[in-house]
PyMOL Python script that loads the backbone (N, CA, C, O; Angstrom):
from pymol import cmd

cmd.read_pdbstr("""\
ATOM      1  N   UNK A   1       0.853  -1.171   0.000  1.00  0.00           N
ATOM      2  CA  UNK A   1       0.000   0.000   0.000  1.00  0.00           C
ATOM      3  C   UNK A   1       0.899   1.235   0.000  1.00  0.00           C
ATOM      4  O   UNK A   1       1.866   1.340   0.754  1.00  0.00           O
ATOM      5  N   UNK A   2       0.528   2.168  -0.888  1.00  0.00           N
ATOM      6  CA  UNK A   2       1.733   3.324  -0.879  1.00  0.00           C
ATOM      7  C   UNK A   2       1.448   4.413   0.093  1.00  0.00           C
ATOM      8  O   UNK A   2       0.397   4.205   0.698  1.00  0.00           O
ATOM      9  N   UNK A   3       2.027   5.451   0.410  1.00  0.00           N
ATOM     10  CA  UNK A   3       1.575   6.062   1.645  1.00  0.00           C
ATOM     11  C   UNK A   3       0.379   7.141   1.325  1.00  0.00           C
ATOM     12  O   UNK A   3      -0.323   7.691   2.173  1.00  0.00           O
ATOM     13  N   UNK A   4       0.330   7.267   0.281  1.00  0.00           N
ATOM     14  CA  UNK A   4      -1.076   8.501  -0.059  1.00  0.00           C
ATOM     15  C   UNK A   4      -2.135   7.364   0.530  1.00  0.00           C
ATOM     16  O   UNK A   4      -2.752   7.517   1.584  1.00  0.00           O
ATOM     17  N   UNK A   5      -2.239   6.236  -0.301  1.00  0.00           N
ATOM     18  CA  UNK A   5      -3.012   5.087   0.350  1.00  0.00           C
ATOM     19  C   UNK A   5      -3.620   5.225   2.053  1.00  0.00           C
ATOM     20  O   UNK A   5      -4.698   5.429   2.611  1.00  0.00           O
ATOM     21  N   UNK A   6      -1.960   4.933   2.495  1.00  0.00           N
ATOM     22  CA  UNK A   6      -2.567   4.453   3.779  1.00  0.00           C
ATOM     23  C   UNK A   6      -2.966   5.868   4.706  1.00  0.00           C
ATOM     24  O   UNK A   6      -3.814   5.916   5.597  1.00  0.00           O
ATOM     25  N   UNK A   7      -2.043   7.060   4.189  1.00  0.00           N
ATOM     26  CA  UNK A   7      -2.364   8.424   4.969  1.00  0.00           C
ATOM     27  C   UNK A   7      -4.092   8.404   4.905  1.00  0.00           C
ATOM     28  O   UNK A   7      -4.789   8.515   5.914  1.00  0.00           O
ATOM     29  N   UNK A   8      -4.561   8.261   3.689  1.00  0.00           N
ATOM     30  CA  UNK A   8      -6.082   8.656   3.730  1.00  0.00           C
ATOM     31  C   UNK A   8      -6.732   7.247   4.209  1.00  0.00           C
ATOM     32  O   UNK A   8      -7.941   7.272   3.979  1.00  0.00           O
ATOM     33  N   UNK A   9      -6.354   6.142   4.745  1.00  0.00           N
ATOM     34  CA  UNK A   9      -7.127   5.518   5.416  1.00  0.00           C
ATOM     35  C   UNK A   9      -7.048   5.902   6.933  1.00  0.00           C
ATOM     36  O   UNK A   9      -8.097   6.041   7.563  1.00  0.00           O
ATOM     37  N   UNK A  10      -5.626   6.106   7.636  1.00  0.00           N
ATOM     38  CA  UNK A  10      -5.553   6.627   8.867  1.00  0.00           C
ATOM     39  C   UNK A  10      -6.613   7.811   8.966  1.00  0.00           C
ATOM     40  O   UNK A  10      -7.491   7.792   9.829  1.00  0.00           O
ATOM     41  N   UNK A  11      -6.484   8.875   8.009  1.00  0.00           N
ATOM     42  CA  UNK A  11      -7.168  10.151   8.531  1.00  0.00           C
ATOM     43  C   UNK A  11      -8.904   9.822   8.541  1.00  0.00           C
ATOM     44  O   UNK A  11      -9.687  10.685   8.937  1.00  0.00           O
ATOM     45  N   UNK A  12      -9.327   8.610   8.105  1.00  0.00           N
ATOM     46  CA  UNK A  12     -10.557   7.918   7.628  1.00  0.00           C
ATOM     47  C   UNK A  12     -10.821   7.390   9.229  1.00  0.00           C
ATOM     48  O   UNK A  12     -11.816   7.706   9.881  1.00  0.00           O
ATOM     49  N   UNK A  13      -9.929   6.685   9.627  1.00  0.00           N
ATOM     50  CA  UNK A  13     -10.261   6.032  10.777  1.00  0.00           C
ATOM     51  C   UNK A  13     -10.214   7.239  12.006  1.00  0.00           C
ATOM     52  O   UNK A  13     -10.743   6.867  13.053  1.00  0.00           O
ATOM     53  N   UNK A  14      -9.628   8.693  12.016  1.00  0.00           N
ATOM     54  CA  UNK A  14      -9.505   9.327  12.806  1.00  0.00           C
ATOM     55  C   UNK A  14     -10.752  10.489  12.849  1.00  0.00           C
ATOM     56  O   UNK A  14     -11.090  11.294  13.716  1.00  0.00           O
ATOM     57  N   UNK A  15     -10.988  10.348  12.225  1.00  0.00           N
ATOM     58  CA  UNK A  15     -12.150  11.439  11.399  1.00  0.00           C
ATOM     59  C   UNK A  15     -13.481  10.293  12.261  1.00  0.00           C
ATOM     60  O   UNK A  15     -14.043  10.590  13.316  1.00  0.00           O
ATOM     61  N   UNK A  16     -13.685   9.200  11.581  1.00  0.00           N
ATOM     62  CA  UNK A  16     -14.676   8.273  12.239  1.00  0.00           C
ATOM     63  C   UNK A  16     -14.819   7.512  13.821  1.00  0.00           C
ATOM     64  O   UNK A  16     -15.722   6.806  14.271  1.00  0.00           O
ATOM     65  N   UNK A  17     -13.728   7.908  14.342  1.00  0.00           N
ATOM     66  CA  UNK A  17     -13.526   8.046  15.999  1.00  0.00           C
ATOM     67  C   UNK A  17     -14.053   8.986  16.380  1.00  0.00           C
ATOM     68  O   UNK A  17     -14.353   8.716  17.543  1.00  0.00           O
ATOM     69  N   UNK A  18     -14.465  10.212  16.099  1.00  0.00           N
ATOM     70  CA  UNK A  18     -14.875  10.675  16.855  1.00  0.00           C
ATOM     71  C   UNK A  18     -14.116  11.504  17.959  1.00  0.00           C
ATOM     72  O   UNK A  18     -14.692  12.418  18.549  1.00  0.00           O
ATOM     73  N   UNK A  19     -12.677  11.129  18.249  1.00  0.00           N
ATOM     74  CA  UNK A  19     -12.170  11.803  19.074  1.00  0.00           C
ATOM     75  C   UNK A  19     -10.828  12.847  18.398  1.00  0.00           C
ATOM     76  O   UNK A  19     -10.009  12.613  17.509  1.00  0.00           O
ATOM     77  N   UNK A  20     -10.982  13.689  19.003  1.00  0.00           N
ATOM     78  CA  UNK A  20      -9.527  14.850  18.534  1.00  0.00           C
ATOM     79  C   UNK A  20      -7.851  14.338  18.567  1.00  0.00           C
ATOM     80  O   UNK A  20      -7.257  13.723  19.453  1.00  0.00           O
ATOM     81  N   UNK A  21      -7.354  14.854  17.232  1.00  0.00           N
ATOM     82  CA  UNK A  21      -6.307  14.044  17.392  1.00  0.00           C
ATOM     83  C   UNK A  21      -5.247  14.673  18.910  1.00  0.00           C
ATOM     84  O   UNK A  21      -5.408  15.599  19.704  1.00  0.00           O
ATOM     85  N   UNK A  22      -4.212  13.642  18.742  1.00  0.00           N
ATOM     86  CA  UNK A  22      -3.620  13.498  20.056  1.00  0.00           C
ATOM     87  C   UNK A  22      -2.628  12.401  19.793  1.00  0.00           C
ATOM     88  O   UNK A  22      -2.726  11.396  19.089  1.00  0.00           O
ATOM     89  N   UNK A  23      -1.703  12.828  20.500  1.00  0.00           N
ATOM     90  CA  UNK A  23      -0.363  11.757  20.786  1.00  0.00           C
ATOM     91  C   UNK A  23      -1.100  10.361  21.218  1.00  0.00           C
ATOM     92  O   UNK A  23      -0.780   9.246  20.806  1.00  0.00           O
ATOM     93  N   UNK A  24      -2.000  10.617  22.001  1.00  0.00           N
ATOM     94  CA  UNK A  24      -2.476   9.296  22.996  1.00  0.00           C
ATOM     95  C   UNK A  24      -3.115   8.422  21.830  1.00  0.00           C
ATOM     96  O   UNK A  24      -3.330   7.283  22.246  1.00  0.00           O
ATOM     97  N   UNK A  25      -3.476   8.590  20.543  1.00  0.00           N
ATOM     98  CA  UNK A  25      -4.175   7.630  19.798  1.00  0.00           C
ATOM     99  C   UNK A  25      -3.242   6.773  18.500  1.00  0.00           C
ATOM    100  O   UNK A  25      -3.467   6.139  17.470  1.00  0.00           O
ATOM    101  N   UNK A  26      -2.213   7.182  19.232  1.00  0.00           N
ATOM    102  CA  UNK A  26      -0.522   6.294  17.887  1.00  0.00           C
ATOM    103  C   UNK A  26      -1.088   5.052  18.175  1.00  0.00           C
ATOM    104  O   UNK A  26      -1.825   4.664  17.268  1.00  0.00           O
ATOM    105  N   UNK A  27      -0.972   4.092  19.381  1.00  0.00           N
ATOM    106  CA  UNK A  27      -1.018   3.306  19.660  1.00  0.00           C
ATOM    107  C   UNK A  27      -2.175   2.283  18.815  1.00  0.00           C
ATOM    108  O   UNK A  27      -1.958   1.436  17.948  1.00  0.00           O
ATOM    109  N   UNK A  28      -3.688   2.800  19.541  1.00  0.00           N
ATOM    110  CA  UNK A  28      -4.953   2.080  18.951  1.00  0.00           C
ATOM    111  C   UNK A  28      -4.914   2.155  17.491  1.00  0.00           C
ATOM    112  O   UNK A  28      -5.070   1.105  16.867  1.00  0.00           O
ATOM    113  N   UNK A  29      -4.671   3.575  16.672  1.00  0.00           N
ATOM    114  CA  UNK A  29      -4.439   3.636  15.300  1.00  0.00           C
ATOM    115  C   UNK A  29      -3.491   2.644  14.651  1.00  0.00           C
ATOM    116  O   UNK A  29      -3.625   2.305  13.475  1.00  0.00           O
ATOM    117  N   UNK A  30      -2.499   2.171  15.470  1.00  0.00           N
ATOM    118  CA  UNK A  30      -1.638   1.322  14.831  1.00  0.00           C
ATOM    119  C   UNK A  30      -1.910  -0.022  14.951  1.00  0.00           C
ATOM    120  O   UNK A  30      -1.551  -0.835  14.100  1.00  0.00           O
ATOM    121  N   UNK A  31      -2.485  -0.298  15.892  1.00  0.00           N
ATOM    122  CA  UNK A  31      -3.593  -1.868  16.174  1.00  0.00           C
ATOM    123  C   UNK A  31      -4.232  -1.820  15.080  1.00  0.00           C
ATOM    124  O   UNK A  31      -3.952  -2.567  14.142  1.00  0.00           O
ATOM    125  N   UNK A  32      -5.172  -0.948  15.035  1.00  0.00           N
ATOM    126  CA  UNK A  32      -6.444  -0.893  14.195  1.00  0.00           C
ATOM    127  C   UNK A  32      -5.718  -1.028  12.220  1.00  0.00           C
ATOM    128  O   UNK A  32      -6.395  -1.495  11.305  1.00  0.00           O
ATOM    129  N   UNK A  33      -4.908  -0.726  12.126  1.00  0.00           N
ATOM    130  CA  UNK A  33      -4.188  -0.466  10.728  1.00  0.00           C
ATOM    131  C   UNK A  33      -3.637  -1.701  10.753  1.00  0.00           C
ATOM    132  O   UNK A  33      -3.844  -2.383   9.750  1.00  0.00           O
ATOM    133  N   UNK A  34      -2.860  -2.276  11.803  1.00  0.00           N
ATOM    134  CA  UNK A  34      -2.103  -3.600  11.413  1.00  0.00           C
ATOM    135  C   UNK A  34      -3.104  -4.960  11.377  1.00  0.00           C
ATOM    136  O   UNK A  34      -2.809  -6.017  10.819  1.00  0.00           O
ATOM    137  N   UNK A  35      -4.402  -4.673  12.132  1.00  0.00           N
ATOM    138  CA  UNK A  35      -5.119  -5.985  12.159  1.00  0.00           C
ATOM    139  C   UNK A  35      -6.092  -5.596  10.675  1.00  0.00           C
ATOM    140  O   UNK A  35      -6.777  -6.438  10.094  1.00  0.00           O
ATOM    141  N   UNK A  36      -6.000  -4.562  10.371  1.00  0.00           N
ATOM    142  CA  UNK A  36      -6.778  -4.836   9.051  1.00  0.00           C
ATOM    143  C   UNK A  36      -5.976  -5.029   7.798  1.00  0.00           C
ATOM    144  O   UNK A  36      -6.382  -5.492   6.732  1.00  0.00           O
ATOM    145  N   UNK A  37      -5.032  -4.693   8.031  1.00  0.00           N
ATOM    146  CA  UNK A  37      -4.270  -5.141   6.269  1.00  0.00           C
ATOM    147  C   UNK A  37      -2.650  -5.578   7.296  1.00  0.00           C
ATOM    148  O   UNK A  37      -1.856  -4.895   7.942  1.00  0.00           O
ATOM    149  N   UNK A  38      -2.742  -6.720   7.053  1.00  0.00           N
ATOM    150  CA  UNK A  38      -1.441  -7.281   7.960  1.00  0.00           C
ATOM    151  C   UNK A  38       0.117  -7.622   6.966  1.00  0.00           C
ATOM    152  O   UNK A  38       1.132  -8.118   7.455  1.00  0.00           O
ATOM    153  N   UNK A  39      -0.043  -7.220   5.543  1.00  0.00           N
ATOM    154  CA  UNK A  39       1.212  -7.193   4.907  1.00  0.00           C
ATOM    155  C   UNK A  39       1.632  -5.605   5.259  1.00  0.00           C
ATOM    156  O   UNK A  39       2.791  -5.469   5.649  1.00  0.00           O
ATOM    157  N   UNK A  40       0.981  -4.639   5.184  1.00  0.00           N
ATOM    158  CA  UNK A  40       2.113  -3.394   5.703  1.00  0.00           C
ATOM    159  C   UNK A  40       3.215  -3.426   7.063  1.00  0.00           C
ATOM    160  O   UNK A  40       2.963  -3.883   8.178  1.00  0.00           O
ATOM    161  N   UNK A  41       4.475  -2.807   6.610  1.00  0.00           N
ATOM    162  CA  UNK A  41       5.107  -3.013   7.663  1.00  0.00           C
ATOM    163  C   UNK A  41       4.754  -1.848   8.672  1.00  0.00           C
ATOM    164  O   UNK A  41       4.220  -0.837   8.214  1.00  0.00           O
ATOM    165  N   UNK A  42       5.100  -1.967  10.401  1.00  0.00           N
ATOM    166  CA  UNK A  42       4.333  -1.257  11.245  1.00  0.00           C
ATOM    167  C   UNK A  42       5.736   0.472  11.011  1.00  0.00           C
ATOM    168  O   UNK A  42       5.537   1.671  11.208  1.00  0.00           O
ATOM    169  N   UNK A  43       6.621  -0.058  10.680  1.00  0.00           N
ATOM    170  CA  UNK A  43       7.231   1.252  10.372  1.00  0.00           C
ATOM    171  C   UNK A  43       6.824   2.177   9.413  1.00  0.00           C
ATOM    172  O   UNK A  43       7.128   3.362   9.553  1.00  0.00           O
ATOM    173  N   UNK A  44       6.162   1.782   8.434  1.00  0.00           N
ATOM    174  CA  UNK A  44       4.955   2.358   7.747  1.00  0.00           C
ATOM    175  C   UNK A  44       4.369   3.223   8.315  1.00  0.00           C
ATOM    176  O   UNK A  44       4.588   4.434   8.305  1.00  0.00           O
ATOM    177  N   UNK A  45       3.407   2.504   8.967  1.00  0.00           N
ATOM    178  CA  UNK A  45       2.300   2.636   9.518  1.00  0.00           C
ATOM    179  C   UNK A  45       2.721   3.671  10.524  1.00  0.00           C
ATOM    180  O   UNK A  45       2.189   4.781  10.564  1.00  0.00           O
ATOM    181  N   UNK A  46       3.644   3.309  11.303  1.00  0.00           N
ATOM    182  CA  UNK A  46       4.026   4.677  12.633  1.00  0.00           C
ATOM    183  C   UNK A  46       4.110   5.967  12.207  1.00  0.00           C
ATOM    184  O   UNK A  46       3.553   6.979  12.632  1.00  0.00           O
ATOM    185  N   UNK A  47       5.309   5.709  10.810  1.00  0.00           N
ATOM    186  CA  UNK A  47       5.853   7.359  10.449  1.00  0.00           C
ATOM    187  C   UNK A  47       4.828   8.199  10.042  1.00  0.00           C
ATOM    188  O   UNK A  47       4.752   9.363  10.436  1.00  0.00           O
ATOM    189  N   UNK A  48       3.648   7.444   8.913  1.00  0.00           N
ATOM    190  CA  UNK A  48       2.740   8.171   8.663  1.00  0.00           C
ATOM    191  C   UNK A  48       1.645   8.390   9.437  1.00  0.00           C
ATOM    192  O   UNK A  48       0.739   9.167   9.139  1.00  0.00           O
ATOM    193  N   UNK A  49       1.734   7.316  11.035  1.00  0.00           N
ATOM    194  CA  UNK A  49       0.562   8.531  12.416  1.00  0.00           C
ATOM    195  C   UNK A  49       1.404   9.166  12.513  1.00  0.00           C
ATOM    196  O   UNK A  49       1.352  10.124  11.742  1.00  0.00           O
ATOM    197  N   UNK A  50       2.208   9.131  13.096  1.00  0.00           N
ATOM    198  CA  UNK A  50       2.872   9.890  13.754  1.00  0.00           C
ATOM    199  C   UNK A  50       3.055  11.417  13.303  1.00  0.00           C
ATOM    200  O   UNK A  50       3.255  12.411  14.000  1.00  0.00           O
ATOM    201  N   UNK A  51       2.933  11.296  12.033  1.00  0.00           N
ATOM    202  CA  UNK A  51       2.939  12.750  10.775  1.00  0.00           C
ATOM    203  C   UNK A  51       1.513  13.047  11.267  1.00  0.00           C
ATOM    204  O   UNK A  51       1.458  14.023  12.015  1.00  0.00           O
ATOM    205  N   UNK A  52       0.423  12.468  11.034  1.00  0.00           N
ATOM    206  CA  UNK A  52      -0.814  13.275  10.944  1.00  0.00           C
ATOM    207  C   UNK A  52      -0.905  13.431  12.336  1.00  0.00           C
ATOM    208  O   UNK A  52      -1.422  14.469  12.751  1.00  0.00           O
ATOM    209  N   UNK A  53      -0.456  12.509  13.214  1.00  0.00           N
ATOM    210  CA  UNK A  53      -1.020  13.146  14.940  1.00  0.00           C
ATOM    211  C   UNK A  53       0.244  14.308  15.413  1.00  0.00           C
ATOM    212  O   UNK A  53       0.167  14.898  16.491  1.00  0.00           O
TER     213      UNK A  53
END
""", "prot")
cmd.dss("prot")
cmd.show_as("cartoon", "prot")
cmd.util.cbc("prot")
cmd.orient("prot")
């Protein structure tokens, strides 16, 4: 998945939480991203929360 990809699924899942972003939601966002598409690697996945939070 390339990162335009996965940026607009993170901001999809953050937008549909309901809650304001925040340092405190790296964690669940990165659960939630790795149990749904489990070939991305989680270094992926971190740099680009970590950018939008």
């Amino acid at each position: 998945m390339s990162d335009i990809q996965l940026k607009s699924e993170i901001e999809s899942i953050i937008k549909k939480s309901g809650y304001s972003k925040s340092k405190k939601m790296l964690c669940p966002i990165m659960r939630i991203v790795s149990m749904r598409y489990k070939d991305i690697s989680q270094q992926q996945v971190f740099k680009i929360t970590k950018s939008l939070l």
